[in-house]
Structures are given as C-alpha cells and as structure tokens.
C-alpha positions, -999 to 999 in steps of 0.1 A, spaced: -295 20 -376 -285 21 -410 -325 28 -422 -326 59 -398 -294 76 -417 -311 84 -446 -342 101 -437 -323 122 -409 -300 135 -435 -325 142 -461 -346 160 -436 -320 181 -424 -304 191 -462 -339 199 -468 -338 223 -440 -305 234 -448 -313 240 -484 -341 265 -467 -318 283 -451 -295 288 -480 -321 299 -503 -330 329 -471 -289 336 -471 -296 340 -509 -316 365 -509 -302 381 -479 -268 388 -495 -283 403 -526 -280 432 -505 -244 436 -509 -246 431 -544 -238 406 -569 -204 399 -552 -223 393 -521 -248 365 -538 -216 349 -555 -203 346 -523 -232 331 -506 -235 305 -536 -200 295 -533 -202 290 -492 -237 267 -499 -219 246 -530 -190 242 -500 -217 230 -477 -231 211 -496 -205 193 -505 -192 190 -471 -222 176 -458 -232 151 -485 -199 136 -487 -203 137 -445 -236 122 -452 -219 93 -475 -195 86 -455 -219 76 -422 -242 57 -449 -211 36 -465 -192 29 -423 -226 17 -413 -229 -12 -440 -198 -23 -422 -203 -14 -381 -210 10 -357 -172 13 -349 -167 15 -385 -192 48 -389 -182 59 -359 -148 66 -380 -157 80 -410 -177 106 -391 -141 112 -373 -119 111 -408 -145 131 -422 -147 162 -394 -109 164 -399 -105 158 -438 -134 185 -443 -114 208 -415 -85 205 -437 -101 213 -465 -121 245 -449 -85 254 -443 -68 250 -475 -98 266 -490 -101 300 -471 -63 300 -476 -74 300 -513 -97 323 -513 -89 349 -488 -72 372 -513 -97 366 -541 -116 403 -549 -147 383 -574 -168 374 -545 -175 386 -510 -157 371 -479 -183 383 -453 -211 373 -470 -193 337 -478 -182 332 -441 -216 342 -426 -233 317 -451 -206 289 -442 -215 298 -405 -253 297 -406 -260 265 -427 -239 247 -402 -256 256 -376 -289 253 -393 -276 218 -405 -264 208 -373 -298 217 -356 -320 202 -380 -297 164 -376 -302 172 -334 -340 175 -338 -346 151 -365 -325 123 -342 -344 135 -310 -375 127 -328 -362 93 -340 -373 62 -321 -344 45 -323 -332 16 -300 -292 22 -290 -290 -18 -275 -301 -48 -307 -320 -68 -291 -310 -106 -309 -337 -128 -291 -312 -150 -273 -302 -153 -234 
C-alpha cells in the first residue's frame, strides 16, 4: 500500500500543477490583482495537499487504521485552516477574492479527480494475502 502513495500523489500534483498554471493565465485577465490572487490560492493548495500527501505517507509506515486518521485529522485541521484563512483575508484589497476562491475551487477538484483516476488505474490488492491457512 505504502509503494502506491507516492506515485498517485505525484501524478495527481502533476496534474494539479497543470491546472494552476491554466488558472494563471486565466486570471491575468483581471489584472495583476487577479494573478496575485490565483498564486496565493495555488501556494494554499499546495500546501494543503502536500502536507495531506505527508500525512497518508507517514500513518501508513505505521497501519492502515493509522492512515486512515491522518487523512481524517488532516480534512479537518486543513478545514480549520481554510477558515481562519478566508477570515484573514476577506477584507484584504491587494489581491482578488474571486479569482483566489475560483482557483481554490478548481485545483481541488482537478486534484481530487486526478487521485480518483490515478487509484482506479492502480492494481492494488485491498486483502494481504500472508501465505498461511
């Protein structure tokens, strides 16, 4: 299991890093604000994602109930911080808030696709076998 976590993550930040580079160029459109704010949402992703990414890769050294929990402490820890950070930033004028919220929006989703098609392709077995009866 742990062998598969790596290469499913890269493949999908590779796709994701795709997409922000499209949402780049998109929001030069509105302007230099709008590119600041796209950078900022894909550092955010990023982030997100390779500390997401981390966390699987360090809770399945241990066990699967152990990665199964960091993926849970790490979907509300970055939900929390999502939250504290728009509350941060909602009222900041140096950046643009649409262009940073539909970035945020379409790397997930991007993200989040790529990890579903990349672990549908992956030949994994769910049951170890060990040998023994």
């Amino acid at each position: 299991m742990l062998a598969n976590i790596a290469p499913m993550a890269r493949r999908s930040a590779l796709v994701t890093a795709a997409a922000g580079a499209v949402m780049l160029a998109i929001s030069a459109t509105a302007g230099i604000k709008g590119v600041l704010g796209a950078a900022i949402a894909v550092a955010v992703v990023a982030a997100f994602f390779g500390l997401t990414a981390l966390a699987f890769f360090l809770g399945a050294k241990v066990s699967p109930q152990a990665m199964m929990g960091a993926g849970a402490g790490m979907y509300f820890v970055k939900v929390l911080a999502l939250l504290v950070l728009i509350t941060k930033l909602q009222s900041a004028s140096s950046f643009s808030g649409l262009t940073f919220g539909l970035t945020v929006i379409v790397l997930v989703l991007v993200y989040q696709a790529a990890l579903i098609v990349t672990w549908q392709r992956t030949k994994m077995l769910y049951v170890e076998p060990d040998g023994e009866r």
